[in-house]
C-alpha positions as a Python dict, from the first residue, in 0.01 Angstrom:
ca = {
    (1, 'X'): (0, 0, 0),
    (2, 'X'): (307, -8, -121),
    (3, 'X'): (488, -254, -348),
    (4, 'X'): (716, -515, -205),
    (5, 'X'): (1111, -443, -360),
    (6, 'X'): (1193, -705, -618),
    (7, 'X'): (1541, -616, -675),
    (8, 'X'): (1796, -848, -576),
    (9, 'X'): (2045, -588, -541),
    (10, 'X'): (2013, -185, -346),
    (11, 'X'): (2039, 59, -595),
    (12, 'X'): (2226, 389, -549),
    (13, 'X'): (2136, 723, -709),
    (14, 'X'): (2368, 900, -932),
    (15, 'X'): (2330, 1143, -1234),
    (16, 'X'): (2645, 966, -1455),
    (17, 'X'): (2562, 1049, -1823),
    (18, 'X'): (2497, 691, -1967),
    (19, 'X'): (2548, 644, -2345),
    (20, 'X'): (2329, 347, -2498),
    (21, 'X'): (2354, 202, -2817),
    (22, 'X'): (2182, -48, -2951),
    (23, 'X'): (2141, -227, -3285),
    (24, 'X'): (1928, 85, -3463),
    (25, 'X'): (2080, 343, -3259),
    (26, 'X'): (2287, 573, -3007),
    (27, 'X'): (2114, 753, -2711),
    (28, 'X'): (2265, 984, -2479),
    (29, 'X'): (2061, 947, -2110),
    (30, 'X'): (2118, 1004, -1756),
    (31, 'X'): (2145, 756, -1487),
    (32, 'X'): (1884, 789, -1229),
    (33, 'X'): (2015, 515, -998),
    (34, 'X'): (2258, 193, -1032),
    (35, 'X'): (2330, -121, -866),
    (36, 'X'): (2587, -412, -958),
    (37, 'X'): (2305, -600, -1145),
    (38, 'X'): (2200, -286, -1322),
    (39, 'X'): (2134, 104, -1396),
    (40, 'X'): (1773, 335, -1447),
    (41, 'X'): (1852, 597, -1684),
    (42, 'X'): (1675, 874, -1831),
    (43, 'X'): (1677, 944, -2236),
    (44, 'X'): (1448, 1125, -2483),
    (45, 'X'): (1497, 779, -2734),
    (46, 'X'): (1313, 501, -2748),
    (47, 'X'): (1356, 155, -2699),
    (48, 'X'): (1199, -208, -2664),
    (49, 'X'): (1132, -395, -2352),
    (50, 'X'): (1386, -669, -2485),
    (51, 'X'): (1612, -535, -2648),
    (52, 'X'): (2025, -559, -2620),
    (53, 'X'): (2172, -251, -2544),
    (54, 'X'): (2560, -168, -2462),
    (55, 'X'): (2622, 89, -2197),
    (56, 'X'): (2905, 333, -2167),
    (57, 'X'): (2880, 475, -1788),
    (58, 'X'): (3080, 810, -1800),
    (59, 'X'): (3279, 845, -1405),
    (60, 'X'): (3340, 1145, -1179),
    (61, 'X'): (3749, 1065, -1254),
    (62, 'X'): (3688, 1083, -1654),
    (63, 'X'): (3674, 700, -1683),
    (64, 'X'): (3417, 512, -1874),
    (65, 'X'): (3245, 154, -1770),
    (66, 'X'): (3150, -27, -2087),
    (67, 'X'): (2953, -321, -2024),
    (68, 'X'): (2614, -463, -2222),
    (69, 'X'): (2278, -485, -2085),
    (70, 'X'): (1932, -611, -2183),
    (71, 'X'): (1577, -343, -2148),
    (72, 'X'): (1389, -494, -1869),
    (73, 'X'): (1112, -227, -1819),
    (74, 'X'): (1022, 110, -1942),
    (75, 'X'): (923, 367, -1621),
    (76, 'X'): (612, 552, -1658),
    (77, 'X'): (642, 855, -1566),
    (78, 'X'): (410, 1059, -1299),
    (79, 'X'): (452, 1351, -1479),
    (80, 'X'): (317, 1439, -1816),
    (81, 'X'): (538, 1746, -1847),
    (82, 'X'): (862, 1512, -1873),
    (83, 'X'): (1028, 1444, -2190),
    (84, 'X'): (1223, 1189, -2112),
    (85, 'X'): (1178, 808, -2089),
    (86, 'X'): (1323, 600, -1773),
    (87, 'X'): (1453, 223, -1876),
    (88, 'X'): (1546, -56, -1598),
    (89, 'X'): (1857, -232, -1773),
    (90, 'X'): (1948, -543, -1652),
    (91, 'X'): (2376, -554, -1685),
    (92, 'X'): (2387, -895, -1899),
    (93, 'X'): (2767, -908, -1929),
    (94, 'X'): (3009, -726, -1757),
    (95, 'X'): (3421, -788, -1763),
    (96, 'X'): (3541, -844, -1427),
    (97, 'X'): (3778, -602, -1419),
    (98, 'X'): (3516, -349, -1522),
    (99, 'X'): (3318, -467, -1252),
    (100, 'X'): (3575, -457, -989),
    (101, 'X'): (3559, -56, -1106),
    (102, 'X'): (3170, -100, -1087),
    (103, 'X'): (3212, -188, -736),
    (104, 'X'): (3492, 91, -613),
    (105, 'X'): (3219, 337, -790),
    (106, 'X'): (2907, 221, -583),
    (107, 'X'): (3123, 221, -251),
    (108, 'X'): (3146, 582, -325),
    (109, 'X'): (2813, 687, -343),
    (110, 'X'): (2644, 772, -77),
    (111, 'X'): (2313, 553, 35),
}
C-alpha cells in the first residue's frame, strides 16, 4: 500500500549540482528533486538528521541560489550498489528575492 504524501509542497525533479556546507564541512551533491519548502540531493558525504546546512543551488543560466536549510531525513537507498547518500533538506531561511528566483526556476521545470 502505498504511503500517503506528507509534503506540503509538489516537488519537481532536476539534476542542479547543489553545494552544502555545513559547520564541519563542504559537500558537492546533486539535486534529485526541489520544491519551494525544500530540495533532495544526492552526495557521497555524510551528515546528521539535524543538522544546519547552507545550500548553493547552481542554475541552467550560470546563477547560484544561496539559501540555508536544516537535514530533515536521510533516504535509504534501494540499491546497495549506490554510493551516494540522498538528504530531504528543509529550506529554513531563504531571502525573498532569492526566492522570487526560486519560484521563476520551478515554473520552468517541467511536472
Amino acid at each position: 500500500m502505498p504511503v500517503p504524501e506528507k509534503r506540503r509542497q509538489p516537488r519537481k525533479k532536476t539534476r542542479a549540482r547543489v553545494v552544502l556546507k555545513s559547520r564541519w564541512q563542504i559537500a558537492p551533491a546533486t539535486g534529485v528533486d526541489v520544491s519551494y519548502s525544500g530540495i533532495l540531493v544526492e552526495t557521497s558525504q555524510p551528515f546528521n538528521v539535524g543538522e544546519e546546512v547552507e545550500l548553493a543551488i547552481d542554475l541552467p543560466d550560470s546563477s547560484r541560489l544561496n539559501c540555508s536549510g536544516r537535514v530533515m531525513r536521510e533516504v535509504k537507498q534501494r540499491s546497495m550498489r549506490v554510493a551516494a547518500i540522498r538528504y530531504g533538506i528543509q529550506i529554513t531561511k531563504i531571502e525573498a528575492a532569492v526566492a522570487v528566483r526560486l519560484a521563476a526556476w520551478l515554473d520552468k521545470l517541467p511536472s
